[in-house]
C-alpha positions in Angstrom: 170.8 73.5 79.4 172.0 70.6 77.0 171.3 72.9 74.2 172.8 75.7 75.3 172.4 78.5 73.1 174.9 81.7 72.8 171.6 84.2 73.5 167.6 83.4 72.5 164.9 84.7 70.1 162.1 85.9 71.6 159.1 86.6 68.9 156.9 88.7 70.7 153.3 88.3 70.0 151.3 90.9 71.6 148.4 89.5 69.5 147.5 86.8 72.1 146.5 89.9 74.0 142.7 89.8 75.3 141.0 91.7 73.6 143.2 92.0 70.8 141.4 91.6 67.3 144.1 89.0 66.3 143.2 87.0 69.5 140.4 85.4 68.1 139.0 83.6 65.2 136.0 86.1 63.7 132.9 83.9 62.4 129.8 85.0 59.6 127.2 86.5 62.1 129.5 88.1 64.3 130.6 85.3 66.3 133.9 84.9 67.8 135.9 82.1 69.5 138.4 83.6 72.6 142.0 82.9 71.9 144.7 83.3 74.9 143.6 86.2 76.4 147.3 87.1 78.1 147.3 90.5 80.1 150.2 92.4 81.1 151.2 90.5 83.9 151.3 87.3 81.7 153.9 88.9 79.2 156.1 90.0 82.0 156.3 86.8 84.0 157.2 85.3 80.8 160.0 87.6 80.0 161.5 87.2 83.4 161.6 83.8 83.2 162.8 84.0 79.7 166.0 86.5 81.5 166.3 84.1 84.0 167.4 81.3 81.8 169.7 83.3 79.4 171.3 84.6 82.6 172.1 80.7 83.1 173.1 79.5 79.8 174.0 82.4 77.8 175.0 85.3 79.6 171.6 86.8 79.5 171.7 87.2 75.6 168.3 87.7 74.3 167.1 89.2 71.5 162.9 90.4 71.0 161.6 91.0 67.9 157.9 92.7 67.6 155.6 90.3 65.7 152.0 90.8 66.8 149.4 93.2 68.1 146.7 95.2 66.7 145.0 96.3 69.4 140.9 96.3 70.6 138.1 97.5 68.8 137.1 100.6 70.5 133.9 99.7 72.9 132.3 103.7 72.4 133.1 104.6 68.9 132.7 108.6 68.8 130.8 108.0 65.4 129.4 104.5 65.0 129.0 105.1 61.3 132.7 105.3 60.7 135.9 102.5 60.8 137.1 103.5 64.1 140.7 103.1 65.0 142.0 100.5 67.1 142.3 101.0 70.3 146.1 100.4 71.3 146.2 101.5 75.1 145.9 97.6 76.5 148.5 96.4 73.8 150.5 99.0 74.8 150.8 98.0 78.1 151.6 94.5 77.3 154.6 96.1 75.9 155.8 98.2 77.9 155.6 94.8 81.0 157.5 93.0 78.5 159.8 95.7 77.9 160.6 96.1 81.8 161.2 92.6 82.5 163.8 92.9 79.3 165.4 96.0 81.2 165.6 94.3 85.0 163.3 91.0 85.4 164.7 91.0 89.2 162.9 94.6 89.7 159.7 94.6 87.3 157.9 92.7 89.5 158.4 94.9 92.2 157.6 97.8 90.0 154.0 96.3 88.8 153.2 94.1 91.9 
């Protein structure tokens, strides 16, 4: 509050989605190290709380910018031999919380819980 800011920045990262191939660090061999793994529900509590202080110091002002997210590499590839596409179904739903808790924080929870 001693900052007060006239609205805030949000740089959404779906990235730090699990799953997501940008959630990890890839090693030689096919080793990976787990990054944040956030699901939905992590990305829309986040938002709210994000509303809930520009609603006190800025007359809910915020502004969110897509950064991030690539989405999972499929599990059953229809032709192993090929670079299937990324599947975007679990990214997408990061989104879309994130986007409801932008829209009405005091009703997304009821929506998804």
């Amino acid at each position: 509050r001693a900052f007060n800011p006239d609205l805030i920045l949000i740089s959404a990262g779906f990235d730090a989605a699990k799953g997501d191939v940008g959630n990890a660090r890839h090693y030689a061999g096919g080793k990976e190290r787990v990054g944040l793994d956030l699901e939905p529900d992590d990305y829309a509590w986040t938002t709210r709380k994000i509303v809930e202080i520009a609603d006190i110091c800025c007359q809910g002002r915020v502004v969110s910018v897509l950064e991030g997210g690539y989405g999972r590499t499929p599990t059953n590839p229809v032709d192993p031999t090929t670079n299937p596409a990324l599947d975007k179904s679990f990214f997408s739903e990061c989104a879309v919380r994130h986007l409801h808790a932008l829209i009405d924080p005091y009703d997304a929870e009821l929506r998804f819980g």
